[in-house]
C-alpha positions as CSV (number, residue, x, y, z in Angstrom):
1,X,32.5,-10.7,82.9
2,X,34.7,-7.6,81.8
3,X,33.5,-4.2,80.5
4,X,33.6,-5.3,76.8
5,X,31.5,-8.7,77.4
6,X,29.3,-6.8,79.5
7,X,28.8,-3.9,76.5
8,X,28.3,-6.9,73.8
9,X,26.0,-9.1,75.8
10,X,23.6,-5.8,76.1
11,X,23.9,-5.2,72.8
12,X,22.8,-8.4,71.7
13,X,19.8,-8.1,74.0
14,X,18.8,-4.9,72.6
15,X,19.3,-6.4,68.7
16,X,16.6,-9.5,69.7
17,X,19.8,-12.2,69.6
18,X,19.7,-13.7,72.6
19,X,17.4,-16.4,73.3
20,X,16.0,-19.3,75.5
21,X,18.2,-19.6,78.6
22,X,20.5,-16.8,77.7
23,X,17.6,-14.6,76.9
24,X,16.0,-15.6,80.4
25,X,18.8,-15.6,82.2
26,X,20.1,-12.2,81.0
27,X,16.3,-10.3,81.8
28,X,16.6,-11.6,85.6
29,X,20.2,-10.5,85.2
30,X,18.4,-7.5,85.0
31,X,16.2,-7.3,87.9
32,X,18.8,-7.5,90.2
33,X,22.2,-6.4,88.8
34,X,21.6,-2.3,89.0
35,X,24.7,-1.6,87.4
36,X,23.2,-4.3,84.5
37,X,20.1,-2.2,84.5
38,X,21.4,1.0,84.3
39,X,24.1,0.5,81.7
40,X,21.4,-1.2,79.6
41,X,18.8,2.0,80.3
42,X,21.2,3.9,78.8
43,X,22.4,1.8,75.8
44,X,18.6,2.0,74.9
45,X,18.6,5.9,75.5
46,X,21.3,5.8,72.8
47,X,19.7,4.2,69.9
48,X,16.3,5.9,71.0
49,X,18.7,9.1,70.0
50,X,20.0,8.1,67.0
51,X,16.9,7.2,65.5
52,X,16.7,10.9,64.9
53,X,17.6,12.0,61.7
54,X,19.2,15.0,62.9
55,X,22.1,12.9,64.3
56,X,22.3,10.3,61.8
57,X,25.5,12.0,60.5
58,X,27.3,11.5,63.9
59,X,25.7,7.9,64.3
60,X,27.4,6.5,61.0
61,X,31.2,8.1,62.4
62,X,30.4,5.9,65.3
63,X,29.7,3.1,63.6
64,X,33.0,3.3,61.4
65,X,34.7,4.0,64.1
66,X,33.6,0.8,65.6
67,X,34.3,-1.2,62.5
68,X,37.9,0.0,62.5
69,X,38.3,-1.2,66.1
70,X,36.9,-4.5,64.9
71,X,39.5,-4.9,62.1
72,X,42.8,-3.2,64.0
73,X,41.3,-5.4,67.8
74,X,44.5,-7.5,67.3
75,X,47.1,-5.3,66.8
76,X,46.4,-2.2,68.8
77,X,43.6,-3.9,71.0
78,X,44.8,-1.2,74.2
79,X,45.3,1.9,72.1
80,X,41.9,1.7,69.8
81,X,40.1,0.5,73.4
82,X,40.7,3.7,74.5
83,X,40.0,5.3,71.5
84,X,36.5,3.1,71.3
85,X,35.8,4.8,74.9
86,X,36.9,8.5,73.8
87,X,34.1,8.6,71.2
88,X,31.8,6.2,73.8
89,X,31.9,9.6,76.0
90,X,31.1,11.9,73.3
91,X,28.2,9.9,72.1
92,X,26.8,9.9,75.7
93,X,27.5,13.7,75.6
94,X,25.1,13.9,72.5
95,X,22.5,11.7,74.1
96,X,22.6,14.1,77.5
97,X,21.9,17.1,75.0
98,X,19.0,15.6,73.3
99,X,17.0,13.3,75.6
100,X,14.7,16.3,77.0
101,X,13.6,16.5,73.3
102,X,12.2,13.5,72.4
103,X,9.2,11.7,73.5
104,X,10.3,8.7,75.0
105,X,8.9,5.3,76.7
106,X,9.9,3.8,80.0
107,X,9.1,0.9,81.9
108,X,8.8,1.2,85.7
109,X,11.8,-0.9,86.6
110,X,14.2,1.3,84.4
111,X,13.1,4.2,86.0
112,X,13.6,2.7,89.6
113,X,17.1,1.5,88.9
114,X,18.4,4.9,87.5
115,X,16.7,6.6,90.7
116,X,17.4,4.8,93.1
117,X,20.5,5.2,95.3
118,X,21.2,3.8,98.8
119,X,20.5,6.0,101.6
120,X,23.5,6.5,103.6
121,X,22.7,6.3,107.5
122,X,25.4,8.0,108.7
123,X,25.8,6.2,112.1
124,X,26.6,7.3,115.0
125,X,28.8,6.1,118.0
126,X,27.7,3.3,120.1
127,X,26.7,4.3,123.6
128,X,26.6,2.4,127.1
129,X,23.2,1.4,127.7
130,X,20.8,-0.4,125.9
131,X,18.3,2.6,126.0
132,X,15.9,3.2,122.6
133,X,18.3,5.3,121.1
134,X,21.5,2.9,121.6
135,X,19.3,0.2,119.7
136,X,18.7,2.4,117.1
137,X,22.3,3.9,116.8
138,X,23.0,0.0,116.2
139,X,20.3,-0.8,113.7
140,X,22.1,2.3,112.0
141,X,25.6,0.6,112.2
142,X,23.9,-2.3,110.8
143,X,22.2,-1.1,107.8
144,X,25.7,1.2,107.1
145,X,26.9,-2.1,107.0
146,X,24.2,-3.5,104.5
147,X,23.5,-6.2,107.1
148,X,19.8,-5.2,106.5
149,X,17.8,-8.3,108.3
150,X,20.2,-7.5,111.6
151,X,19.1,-4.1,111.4
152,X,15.1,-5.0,110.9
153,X,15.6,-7.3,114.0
154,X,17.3,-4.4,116.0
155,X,14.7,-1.9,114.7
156,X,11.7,-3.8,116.2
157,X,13.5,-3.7,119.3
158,X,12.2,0.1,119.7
159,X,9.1,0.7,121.2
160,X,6.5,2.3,119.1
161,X,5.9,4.9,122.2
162,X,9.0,6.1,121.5
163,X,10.4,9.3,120.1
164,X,12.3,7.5,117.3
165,X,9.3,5.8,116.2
166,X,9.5,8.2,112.5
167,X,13.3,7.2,111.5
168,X,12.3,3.1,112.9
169,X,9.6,3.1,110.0
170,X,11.7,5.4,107.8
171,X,14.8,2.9,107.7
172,X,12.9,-0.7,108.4
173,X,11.1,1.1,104.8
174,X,14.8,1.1,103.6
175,X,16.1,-1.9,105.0
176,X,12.8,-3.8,102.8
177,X,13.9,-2.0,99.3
178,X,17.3,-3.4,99.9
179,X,15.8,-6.9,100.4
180,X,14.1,-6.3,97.4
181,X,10.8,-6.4,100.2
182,X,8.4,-3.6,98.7
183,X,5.6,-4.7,99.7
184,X,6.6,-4.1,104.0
185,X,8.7,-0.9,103.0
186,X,5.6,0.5,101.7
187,X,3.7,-0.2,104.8
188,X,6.6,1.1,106.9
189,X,6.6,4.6,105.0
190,X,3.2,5.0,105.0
191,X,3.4,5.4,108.7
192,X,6.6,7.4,108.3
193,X,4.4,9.5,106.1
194,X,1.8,10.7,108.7
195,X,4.5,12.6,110.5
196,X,5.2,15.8,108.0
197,X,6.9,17.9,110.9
198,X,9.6,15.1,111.1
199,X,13.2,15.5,109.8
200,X,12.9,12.7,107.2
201,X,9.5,13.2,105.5
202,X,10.9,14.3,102.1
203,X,13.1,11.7,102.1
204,X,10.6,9.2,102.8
205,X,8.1,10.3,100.2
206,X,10.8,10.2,97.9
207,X,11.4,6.4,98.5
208,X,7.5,5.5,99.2
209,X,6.9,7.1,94.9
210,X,9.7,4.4,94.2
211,X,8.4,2.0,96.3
212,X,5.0,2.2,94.2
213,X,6.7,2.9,90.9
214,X,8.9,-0.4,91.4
215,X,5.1,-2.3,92.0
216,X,3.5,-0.8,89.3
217,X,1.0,1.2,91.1
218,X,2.0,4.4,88.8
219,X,-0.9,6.4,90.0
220,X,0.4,6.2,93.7
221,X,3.9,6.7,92.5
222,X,3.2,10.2,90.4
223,X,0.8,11.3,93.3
224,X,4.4,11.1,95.9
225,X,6.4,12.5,93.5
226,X,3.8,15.8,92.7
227,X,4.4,16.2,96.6
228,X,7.8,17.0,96.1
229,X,7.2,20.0,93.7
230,X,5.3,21.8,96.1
231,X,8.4,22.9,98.5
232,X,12.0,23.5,98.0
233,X,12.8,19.7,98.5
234,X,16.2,18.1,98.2
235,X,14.3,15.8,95.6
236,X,12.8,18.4,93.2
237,X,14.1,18.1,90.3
238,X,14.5,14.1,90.2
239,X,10.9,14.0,91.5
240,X,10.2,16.7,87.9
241,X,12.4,14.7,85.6
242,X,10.9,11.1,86.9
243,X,6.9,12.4,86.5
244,X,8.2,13.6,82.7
245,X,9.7,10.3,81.7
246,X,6.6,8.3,83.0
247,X,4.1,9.8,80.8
C-alpha cells in the first residue's frame, strides 16, 4: 500500500465508511501496525483542531486545495503531490501550535503507540567464555537484532544470584513488549523496579507506566509516570505531557 492509499484508507476510517471486513480488518491493522497507529493518531489530532473555529479559515484553504489536486490528479499528478504535502506540513505545523490548548480525549492504545520507541541495547563485543556476562552480552546482540524469543532464552540463562540480575529483568521486560507479551514484561519490571540505585531504573519505570497504560490499568500507569516528575529524569517531560493527555 503507498503513502496516498494509506492517507485515504485512514480517512475513510475516521469519516465512519468502512465497514464489515474492511472495517475489522483495518482496527487490528491498527493494533499492530505503529506506523498505522501513529499516522491515524494524528489524522484525528487534525480534525480535533479544526473543529475550532479559530482555524476554520485555514481549514477551508486546505480543503480547496485538496479539491484542486482532485481535479488537476491527472495532469500534474507529481507536481500538485508535492504541493498536497507542502500544505500537509503546514497544517501539522498548526496542529503542533494548538494541541496544548484544547481539551482533548485519548484512548490508552494511541497513547502507547506515540510513546513508545524501541530501546536500543547497544551491544557489546562478544567475549571468550561463557561466563554471566558473555550470556548477557549475547542476549544483547540478540534483542539489537530483534530476535526477541533467542534473547528471552539466553536471558534465563543468567543466574538470579548474579550481578546482572537488574538489566536480565529490565530487557526480558523489553523483549515481552516487543512480543506484544505485557502481561510477563510487567512482572519482569516490577522486579527491575525494587532496585532504585541501579543504572536502568528510570528507564524501567518508564516502560512499566506503558506497560500498564497499554492493559488499561490507568491508575498504575499515571502512578509510574508521577515518579518521573520527581527527579531530573531523561523521561520528564514525555512522562508530563502523557499524564496531561490521559485526563
Amino acid at each position: 500500500m503507498n503513502k496516498e492509499d494509506h492517507t485515504i484508507l485512514i480517512e475513510r476510517y475516521l469519516d465512519g465508511e468502512l465497514q464489515g471486513d474492511d472495517l475489522i480488518n483495518f482496527e487490528l491493522q491498527l493494533k499492530t501496525d505503529k506506523k498505522l497507529a501513529q499516522d491515524c493518531f494524528l489524522q484525528k489530532e487534525i480534525r480535533a483542531a479544526f473543529s475550532n473555529r479559530d482555524v476554520y479559515e485555514l481549514r477551508n484553504q486546505i480543503s480547496e486545495i485538496t479539491k484542486e489536486f482532485k481535479q488537476e490528479k491527472q495532469i500534474a499528478k507529481r507536481r500538485k503531490l508535492v504541493f498536497l504535502y507542502a500544505a500537509c506540513a503546514i497544517l501539522i505545523v498548526a496542529v503542533i501550535s494548538t494541541i496544548c490548548i484544547f481539551n482533548k480525549s485519548y484512548t490508552n492504545d494511541e497513547l502507547y503507540a506515540v510513546y513508545f520507541k524501541p530501546y536500543d541495547a547497544g551491544t557489546i563485543t562478544r567475549g571468550a567464555e561463557e561466563t554471566p556476562k558473555d550470556i548477557y552480552t549475547q542476549a544483547l546482540r540478540a534483542y539489537d537484532y530483534k530476535k526477541y524469543y533467542e534473547a528471552l532464552e539466553l536471558l534465563k540463562k543468567i543466574p538470579d544470584t548474579s550481578y546482572f540480575l537488574v538489566p536480565k529483568e529490565y530487557f526480558t521486560g523489553l523483549s515481552y513488549m516487543e512480543l506484544h507479551k505485557f502481561d510477563e514484561a510487567i512482572r519482569h519490571f516490577e522486579n527491575a523496579s525494587s532496585d532504585k540505585r541501579n543504572a536502568f531504573h528510570d528507564d524501567v519505570i518508564w516502560y512499566l507506566g506503558l506497560c500498564y497504560l497499554k492493559t488499561n490499568q490507568t491508575n498504575l500507569a499515571i502512578q509510574q509516570f508521577k515518579k518521573l516528575l520527581k527527579n531530573d529524569s531523561f523521561y520528564k517531560k514525555s512522562a508530563s505531557e502523557i499524564i496531561e493527555k490521559m485526563k
